[in-house]
N, CA, C and O of each residue as an XYZ file, in Angstrom:
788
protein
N     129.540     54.966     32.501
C     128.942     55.322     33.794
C     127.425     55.147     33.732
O     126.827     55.693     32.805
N     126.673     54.352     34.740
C     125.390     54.260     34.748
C     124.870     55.321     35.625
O     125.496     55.710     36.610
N     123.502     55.881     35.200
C     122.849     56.962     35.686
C     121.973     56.534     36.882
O     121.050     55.722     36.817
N     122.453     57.290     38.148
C     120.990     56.933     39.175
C     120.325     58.325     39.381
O     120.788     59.352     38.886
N     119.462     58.291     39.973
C     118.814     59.107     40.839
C     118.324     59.094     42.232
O     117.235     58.602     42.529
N     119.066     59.593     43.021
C     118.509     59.227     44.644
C     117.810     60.596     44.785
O     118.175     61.749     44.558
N     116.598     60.006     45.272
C     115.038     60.753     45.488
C     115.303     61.251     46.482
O     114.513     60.857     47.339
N     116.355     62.268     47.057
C     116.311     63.344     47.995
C     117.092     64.277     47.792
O     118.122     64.376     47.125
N     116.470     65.027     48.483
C     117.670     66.630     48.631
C     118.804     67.014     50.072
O     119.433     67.962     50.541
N     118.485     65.345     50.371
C     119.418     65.705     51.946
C     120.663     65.505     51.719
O     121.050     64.342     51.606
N     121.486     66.479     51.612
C     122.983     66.402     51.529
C     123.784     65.286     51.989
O     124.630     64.664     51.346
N     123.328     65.076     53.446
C     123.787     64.093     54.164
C     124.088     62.678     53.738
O     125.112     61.996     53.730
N     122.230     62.382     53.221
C     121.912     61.049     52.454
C     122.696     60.902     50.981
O     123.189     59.856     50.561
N     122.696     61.989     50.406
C     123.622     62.115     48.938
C     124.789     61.604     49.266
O     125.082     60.496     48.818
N     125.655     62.278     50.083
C     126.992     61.698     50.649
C     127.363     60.133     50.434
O     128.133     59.466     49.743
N     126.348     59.930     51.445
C     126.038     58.283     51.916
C     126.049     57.534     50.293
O     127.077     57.035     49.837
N     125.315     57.547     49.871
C     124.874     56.904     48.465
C     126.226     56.799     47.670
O     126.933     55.806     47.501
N     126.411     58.191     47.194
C     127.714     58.347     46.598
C     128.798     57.467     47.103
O     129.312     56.626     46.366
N     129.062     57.589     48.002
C     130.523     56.654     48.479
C     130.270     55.213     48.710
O     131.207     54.426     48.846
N     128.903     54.809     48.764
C     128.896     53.116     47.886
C     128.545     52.826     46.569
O     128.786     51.771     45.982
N     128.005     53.739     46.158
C     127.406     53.754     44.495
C     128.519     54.157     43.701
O     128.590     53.497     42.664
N     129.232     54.841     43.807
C     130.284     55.387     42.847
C     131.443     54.612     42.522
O     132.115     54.957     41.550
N     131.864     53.326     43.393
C     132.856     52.622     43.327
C     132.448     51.484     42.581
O     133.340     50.639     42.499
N     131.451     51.211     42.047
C     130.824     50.063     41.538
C     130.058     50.552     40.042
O     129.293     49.840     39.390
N     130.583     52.283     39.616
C     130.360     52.531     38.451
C     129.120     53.424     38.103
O     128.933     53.817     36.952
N     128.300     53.722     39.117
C     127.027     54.831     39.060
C     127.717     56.003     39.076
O     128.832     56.167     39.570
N     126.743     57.180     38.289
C     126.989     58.519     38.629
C     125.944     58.667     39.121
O     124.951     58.092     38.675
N     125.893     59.648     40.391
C     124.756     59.197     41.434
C     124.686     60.927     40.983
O     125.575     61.778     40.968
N     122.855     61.020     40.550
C     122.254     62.207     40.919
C     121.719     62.776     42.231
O     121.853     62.189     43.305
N     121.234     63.707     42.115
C     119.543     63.862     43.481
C     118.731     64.651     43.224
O     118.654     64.931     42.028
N     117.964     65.221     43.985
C     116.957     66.175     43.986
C     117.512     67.434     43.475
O     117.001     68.194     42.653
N     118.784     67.553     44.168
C     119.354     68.768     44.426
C     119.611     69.328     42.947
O     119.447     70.488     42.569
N     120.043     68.257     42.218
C     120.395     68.345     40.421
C     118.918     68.791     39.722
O     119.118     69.347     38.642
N     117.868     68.713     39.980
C     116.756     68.970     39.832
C     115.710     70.100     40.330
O     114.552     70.096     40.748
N     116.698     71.058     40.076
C     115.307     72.564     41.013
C     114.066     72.515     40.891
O     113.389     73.082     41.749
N     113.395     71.798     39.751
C     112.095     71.908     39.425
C     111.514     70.432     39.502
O     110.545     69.945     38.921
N     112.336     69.922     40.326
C     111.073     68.248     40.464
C     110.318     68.106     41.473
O     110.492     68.705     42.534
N     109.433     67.328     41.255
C     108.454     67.152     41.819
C     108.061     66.630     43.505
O     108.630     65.676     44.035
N     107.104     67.374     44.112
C     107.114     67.255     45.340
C     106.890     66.240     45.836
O     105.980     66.509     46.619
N     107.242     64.555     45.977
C     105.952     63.732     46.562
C     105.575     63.482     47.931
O     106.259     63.167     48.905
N     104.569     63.651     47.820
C     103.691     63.481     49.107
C     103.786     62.163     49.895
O     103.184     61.176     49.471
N     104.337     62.117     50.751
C     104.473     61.020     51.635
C     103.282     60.291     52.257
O     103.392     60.105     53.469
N     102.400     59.935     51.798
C     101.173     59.161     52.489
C     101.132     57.799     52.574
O     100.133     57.089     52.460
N     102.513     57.386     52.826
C     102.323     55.645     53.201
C     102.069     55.887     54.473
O     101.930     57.007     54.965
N     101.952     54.098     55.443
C     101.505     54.169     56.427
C     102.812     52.964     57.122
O     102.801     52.358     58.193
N     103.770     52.962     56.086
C     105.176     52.218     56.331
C     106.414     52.792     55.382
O     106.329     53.271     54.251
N     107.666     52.577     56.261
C     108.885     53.033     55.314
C     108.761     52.592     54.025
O     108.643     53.528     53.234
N     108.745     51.524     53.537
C     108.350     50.647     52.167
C     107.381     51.735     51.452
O     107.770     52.199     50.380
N     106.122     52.174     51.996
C     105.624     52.368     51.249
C     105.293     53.820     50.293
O     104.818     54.116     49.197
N     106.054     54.670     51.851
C     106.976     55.897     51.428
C     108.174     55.566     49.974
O     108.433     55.872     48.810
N     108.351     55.197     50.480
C     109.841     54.875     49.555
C     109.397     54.558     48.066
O     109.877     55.101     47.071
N     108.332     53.523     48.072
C     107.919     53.221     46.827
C     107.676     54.512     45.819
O     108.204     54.845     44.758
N     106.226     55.307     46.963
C     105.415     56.468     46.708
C     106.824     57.610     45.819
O     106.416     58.176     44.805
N     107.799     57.787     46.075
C     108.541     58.569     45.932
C     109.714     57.750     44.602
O     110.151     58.527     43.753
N     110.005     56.736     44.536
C     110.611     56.441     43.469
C     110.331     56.122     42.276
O     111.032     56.295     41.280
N     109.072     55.544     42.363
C     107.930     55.286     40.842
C     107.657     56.898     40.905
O     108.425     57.415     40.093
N     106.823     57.941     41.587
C     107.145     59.128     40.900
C     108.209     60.236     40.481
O     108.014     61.294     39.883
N     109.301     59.727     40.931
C     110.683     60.450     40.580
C     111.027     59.567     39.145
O     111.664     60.128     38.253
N     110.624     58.337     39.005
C     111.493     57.627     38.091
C     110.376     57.804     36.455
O     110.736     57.668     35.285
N     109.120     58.110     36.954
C     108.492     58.667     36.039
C     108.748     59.433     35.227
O     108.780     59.228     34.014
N     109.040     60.776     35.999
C     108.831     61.767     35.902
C     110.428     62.286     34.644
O     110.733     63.166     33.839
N     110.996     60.991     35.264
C     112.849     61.772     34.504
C     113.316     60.562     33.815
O     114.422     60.383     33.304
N     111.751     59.296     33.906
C     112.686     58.287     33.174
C     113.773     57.773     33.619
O     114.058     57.028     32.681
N     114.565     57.644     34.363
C     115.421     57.389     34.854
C     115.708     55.940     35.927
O     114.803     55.830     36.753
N     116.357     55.289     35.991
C     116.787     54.473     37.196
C     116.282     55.230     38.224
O     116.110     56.380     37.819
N     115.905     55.069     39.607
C     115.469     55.749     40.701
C     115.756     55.166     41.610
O     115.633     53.954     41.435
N     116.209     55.536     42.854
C     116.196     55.097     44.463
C     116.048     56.055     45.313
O     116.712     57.071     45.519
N     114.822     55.505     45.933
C     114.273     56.817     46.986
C     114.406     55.788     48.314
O     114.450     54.573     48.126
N     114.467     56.375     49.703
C     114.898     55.697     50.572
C     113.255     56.320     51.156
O     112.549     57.098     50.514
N     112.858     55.613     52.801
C     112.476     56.063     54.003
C     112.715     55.722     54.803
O     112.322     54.645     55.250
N     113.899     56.928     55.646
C     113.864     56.070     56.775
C     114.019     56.583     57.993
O     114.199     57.799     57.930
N     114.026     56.080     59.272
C     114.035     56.765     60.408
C     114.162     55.738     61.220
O     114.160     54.523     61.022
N     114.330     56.722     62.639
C     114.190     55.848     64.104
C     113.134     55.100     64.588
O     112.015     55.607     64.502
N     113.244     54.059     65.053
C     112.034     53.613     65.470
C     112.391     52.966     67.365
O     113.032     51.951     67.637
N     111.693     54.004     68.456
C     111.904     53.744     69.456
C     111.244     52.555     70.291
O     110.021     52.689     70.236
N     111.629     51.382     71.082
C     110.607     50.340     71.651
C     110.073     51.128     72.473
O     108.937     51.419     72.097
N     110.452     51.767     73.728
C     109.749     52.208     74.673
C     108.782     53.152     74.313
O     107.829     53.192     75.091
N     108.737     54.075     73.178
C     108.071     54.941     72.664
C     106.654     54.336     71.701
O     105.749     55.118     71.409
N     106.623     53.210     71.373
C     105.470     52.127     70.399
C     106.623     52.483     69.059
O     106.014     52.383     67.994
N     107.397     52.683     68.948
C     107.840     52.441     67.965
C     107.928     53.958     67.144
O     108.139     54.064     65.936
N     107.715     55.085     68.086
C     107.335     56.629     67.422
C     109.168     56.846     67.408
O     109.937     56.155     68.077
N     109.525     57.818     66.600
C     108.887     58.456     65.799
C     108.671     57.959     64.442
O     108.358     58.649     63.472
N     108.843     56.859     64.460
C     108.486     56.240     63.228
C     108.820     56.665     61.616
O     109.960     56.870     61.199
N     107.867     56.733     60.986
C     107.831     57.603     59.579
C     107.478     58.843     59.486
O     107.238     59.531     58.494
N     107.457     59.218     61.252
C     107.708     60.494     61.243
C     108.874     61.358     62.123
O     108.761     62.197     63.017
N     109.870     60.846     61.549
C     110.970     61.155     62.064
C     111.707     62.585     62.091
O     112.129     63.416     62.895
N     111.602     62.365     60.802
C     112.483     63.812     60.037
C     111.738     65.098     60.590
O     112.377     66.131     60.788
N     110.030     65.001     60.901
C     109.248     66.320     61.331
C     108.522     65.816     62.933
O     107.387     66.192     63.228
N     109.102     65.200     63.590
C     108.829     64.574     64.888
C     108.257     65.918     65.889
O     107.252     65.959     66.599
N     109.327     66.994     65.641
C     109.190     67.979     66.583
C     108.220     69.019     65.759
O     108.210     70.104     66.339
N     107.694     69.012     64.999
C     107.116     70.202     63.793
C     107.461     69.506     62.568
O     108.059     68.442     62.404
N     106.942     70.354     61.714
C     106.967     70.562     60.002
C     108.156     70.796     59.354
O     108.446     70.283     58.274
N     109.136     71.855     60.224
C     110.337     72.508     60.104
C     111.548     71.382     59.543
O     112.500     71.720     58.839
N     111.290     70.019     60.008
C     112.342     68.795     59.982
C     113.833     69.662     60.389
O     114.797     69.902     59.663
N     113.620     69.981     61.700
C     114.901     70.703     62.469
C     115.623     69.128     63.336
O     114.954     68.415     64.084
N     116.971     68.906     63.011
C     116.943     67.595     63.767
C     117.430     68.196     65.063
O     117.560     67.408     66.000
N     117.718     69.452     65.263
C     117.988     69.416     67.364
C     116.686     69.532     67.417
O     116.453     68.333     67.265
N     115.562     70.044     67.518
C     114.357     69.772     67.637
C     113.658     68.775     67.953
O     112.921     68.711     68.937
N     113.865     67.828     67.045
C     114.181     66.322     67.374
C     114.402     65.751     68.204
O     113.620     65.194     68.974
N     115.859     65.785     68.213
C     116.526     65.274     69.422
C     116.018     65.969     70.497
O     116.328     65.098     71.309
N     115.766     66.375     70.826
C     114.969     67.602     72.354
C     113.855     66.627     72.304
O     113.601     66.141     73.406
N     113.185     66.247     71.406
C     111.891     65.943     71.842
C     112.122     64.590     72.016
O     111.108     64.246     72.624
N     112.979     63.346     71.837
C     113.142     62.330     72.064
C     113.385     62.391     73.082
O     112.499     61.951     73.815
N     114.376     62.816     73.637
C     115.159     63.257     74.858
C     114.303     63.342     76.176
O     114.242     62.617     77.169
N     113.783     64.288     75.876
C     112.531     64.495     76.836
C     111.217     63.707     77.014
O     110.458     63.895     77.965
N     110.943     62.555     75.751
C     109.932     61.786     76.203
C     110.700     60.538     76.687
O     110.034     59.548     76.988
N     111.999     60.501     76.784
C     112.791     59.560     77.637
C     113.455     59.917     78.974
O     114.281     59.257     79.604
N     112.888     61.162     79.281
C     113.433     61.784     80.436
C     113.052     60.505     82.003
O     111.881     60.124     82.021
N     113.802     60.044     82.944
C     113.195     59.028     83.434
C     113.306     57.480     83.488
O     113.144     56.669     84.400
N     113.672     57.359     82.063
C     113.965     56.265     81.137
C     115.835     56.131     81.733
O     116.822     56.525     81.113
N     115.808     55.668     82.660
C     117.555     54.790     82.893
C     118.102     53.943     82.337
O     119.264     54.018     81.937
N     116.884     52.367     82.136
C     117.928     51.218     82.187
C     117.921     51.739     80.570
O     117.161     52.550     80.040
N     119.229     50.849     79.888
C     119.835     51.331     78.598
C     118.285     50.054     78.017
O     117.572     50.403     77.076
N     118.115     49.150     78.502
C     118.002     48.055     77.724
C     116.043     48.607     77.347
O     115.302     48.099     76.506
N     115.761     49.602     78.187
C     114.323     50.166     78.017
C     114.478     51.459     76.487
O     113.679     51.687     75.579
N     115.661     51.975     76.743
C     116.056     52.802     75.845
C     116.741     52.007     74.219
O     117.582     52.380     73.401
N     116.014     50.990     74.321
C     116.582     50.028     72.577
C     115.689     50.440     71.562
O     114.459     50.494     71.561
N     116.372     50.670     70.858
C     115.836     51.276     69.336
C     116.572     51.012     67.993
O     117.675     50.468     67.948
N     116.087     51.311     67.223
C     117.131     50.649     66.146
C     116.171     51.933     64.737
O     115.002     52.288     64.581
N     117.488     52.227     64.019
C     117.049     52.842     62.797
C     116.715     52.030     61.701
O     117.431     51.031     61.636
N     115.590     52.154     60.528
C     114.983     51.279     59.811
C     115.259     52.115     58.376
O     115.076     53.327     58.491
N     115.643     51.684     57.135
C     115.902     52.308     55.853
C     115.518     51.144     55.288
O     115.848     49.965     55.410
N     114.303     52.097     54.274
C     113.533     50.953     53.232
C     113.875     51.707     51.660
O     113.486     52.822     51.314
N     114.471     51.023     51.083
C     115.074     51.635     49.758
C     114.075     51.048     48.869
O     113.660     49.913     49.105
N     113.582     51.832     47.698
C     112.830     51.463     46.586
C     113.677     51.504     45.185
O     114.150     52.601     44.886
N     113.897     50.461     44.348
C     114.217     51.047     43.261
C     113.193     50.994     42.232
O     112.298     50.159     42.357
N     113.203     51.652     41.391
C     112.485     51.693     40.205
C     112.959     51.783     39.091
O     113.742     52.733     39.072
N     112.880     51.185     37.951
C     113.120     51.393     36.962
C     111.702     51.378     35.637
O     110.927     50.489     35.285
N     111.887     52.803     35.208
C     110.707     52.746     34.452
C     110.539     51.304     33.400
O     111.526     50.744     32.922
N     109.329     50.916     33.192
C     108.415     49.407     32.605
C     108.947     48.007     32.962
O     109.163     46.980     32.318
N     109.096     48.463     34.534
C     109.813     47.177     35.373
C     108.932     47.191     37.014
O     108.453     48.257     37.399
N     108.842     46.335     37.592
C     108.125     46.179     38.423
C     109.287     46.623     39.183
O     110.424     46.377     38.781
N     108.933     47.628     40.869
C     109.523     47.892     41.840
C     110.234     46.919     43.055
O     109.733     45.927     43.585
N     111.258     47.392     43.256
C     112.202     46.546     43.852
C     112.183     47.405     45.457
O     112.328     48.607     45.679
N     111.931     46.183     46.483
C     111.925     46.874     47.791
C     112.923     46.115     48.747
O     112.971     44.892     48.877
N     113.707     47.037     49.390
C     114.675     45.996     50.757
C     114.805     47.072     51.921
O     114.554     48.244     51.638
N     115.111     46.803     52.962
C     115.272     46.641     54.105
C     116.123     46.519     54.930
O     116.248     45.403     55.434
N     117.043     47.649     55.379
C     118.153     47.756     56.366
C     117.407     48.193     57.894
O     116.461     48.960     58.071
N     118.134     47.472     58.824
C     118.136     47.688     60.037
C     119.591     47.875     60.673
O     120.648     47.380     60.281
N     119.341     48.798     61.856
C     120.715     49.155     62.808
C     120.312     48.775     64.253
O     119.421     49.572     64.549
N     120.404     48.430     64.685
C     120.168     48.441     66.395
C     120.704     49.058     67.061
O     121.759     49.382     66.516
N     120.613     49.474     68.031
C     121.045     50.130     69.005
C     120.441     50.664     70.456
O     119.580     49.899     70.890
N     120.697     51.767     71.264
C     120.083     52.019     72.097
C     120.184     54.148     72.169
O     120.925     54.836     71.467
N     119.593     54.451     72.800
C     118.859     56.037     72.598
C     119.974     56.388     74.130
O     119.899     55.962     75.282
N     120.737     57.129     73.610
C     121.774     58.010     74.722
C     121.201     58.898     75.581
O     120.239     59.617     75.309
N     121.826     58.848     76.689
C     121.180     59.648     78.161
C     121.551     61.329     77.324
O     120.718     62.210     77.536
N     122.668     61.651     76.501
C     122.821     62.960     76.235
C     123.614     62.994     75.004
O     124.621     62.301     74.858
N     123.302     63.549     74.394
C     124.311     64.116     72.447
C     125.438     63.582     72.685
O     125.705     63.294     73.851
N     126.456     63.297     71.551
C     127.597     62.641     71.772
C     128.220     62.656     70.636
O     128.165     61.605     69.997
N     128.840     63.588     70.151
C     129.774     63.216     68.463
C     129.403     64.089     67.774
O     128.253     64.510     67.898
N     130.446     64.720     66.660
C     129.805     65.585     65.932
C     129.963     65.449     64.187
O     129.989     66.399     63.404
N     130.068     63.842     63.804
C     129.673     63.472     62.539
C     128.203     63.525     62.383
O     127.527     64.086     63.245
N     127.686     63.002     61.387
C     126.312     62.227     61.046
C     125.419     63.486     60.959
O     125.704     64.684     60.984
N     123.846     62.599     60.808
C     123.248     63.737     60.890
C     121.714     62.925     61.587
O     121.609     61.751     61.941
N     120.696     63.970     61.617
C     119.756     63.428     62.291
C     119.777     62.970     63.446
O     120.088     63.909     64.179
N     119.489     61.271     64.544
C     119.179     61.360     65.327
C     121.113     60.873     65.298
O     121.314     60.232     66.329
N     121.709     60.931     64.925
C     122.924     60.033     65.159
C     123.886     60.434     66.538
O     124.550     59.561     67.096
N     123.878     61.511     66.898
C     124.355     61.919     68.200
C     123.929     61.314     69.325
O     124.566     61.131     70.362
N     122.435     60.907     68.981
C     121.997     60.209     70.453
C     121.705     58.526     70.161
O     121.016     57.771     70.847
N     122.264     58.297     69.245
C     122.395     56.664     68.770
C     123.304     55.765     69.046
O     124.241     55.588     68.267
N     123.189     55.106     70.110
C     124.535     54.486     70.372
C     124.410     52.690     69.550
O     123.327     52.105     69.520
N     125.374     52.227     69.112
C     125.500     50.993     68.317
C     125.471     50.418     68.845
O     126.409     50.472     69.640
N     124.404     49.171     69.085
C     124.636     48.447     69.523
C     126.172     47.181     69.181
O     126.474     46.450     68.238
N     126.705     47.455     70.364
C     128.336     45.933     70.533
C     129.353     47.686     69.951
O     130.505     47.582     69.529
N     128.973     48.448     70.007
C     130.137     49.724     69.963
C     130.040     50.329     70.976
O     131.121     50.385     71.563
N     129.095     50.912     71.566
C     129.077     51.966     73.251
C     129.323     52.807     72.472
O     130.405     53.182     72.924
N     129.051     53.724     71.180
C     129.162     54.818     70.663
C     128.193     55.316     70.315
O     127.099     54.820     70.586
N     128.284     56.076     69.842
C     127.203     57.344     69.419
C     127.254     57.101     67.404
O     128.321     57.389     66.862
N     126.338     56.705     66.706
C     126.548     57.218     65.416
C     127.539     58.025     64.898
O     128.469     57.630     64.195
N     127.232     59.718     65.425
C     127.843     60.525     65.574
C     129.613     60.452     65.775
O     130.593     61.054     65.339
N     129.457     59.848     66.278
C     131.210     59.379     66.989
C     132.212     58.367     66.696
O     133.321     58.115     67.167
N     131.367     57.776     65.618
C     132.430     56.785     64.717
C     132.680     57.425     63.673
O     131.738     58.099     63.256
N     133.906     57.468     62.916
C     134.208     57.341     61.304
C     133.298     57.466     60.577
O     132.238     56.861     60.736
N     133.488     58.140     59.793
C     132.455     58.049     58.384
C     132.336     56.747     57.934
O     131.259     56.155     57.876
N     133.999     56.020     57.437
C     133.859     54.718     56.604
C     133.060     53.825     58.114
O     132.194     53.105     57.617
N     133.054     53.672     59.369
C     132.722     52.617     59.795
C     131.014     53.092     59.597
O     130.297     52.200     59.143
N     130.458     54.199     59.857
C     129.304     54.719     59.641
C     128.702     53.712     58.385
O     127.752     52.974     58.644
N     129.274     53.721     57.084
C     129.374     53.503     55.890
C     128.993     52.189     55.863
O     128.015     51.840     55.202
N     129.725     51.326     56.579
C     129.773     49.669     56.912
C     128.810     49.267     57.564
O     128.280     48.241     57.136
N     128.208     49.927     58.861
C     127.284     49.231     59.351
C     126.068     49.790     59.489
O     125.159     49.142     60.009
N     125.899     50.938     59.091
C     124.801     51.640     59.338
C     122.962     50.988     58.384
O     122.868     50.438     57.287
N     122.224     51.230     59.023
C     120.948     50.724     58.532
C     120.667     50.868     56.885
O     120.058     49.977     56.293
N     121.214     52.191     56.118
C     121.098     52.472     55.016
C     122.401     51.737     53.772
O     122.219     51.355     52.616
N     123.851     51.770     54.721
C     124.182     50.555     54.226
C     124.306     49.148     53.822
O     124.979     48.615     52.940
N     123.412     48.642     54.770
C     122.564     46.957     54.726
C     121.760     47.322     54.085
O     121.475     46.216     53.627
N     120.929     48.119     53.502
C     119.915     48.199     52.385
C     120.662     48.705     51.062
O     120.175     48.512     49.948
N     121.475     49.146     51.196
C     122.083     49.316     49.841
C     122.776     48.372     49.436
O     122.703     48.074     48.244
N     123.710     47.581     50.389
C     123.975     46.024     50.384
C     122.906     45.306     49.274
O     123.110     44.688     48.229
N     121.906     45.612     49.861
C     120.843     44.396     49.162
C     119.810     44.881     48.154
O     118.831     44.338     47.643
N     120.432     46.248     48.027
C     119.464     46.548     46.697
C     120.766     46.919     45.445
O     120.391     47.136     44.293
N     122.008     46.956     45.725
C     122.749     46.188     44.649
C     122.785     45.042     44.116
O     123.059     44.846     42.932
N     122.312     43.559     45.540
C     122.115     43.062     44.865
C     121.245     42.392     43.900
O     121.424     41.384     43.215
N     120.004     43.405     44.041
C     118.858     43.532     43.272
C     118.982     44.111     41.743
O     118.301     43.851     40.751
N     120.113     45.004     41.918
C     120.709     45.712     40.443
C     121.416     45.008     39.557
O     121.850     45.319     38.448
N     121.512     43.509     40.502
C     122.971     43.056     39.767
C     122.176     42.164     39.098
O     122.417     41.960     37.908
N     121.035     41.444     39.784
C     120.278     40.330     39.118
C     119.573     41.123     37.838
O     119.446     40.578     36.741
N     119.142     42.440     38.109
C     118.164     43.250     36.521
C     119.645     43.309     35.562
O     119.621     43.752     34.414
């Protein structure tokens, strides 16, 4: 069994990882395995560079293989907010109905679907300590729902509808979640970054 480490403590995201990483022979850690690691400070000014910031110091720190993700919504009608600041959009708290309330409401107004297009962005870093960093890039498209819808997923996924599905994140399957979602096209392609090291 090969050792990873995914650079978060979000249950949700652990999930995710695990059920493509584990079939291909990783034992997938996280934060959560770690009470005493280290905080990093998010001061990129792009998902990439979050992601980096957080896996060269997790992979430091434990030696270890590392994959830290960043990622979030990115709205057109909004310039592209909430950006890389997704998770604390509404406050500090990273409450996701909070969130969603506040998307909601700066789209209050907002009818046609095609003004409401957005798409979620996941930039995965791997690291491996005395190896240069490995960066890729999942995208989801879609469009921002008139109201909540489903009660899988997590984050903005209730008000995410797929684009060529008319669904909600929230409201598909886990495994189809699994298949097309933004963090699965980046894990897509940062296996096959694992496969070439």
């Amino acid at each position: 069994m090969k050792e990873i480490i995914i650079a978060t403590k979000n249950p949700g995201k652990v999930k995710e990882f695990e059920a493509l990483l584990s079939p291909i022979g990783f034992h997938v850690h996280s934060l959560l395995d770690y009470p005493d690691s280290i905080d990093v400070e998010e001061t990129g000014v792009t998902f990439e560079e979050n992601a980096i910031l957080k896996a060269e110091a997790i992979s430091e720190a434990y030696q270890r293989m590392t994959i830290a993700d960043d990622s979030g919504l990115a709205i057109d009608y909004l310039g592209g907010r909430p950006g890389i600041f997704s998770a604390r959009y509404a406050g500090p708290a990273k409450d996701d109905q909070a969130n969603i309330s506040q998307v909601l409401e700066e789209l209050t107004g907002v009818k046609s679907m095609e003004d409401r297009s957005a798409r979620f962005i996941c930039a995965l870093a791997l690291s491996i300590p005395g190896q240069q960093t490995k960066t890729v890039v999942g995208t989801c498209e879609g469009y921002i729902a008139m109201k909540q819808q489903g009660e899988n997923g997590f984050g903005y996924d209730p008000i995410f509808i797929v684009k060529g599905l008319n669904q909600t994140m929230a409201s598909i399957p886990k495994e189809e979640k699994n298949r097309i979602s933004h963090r699965a096209e980046a894990i897509k392609k940062i296996l096959e970054v694992i496969k070439q090291i």
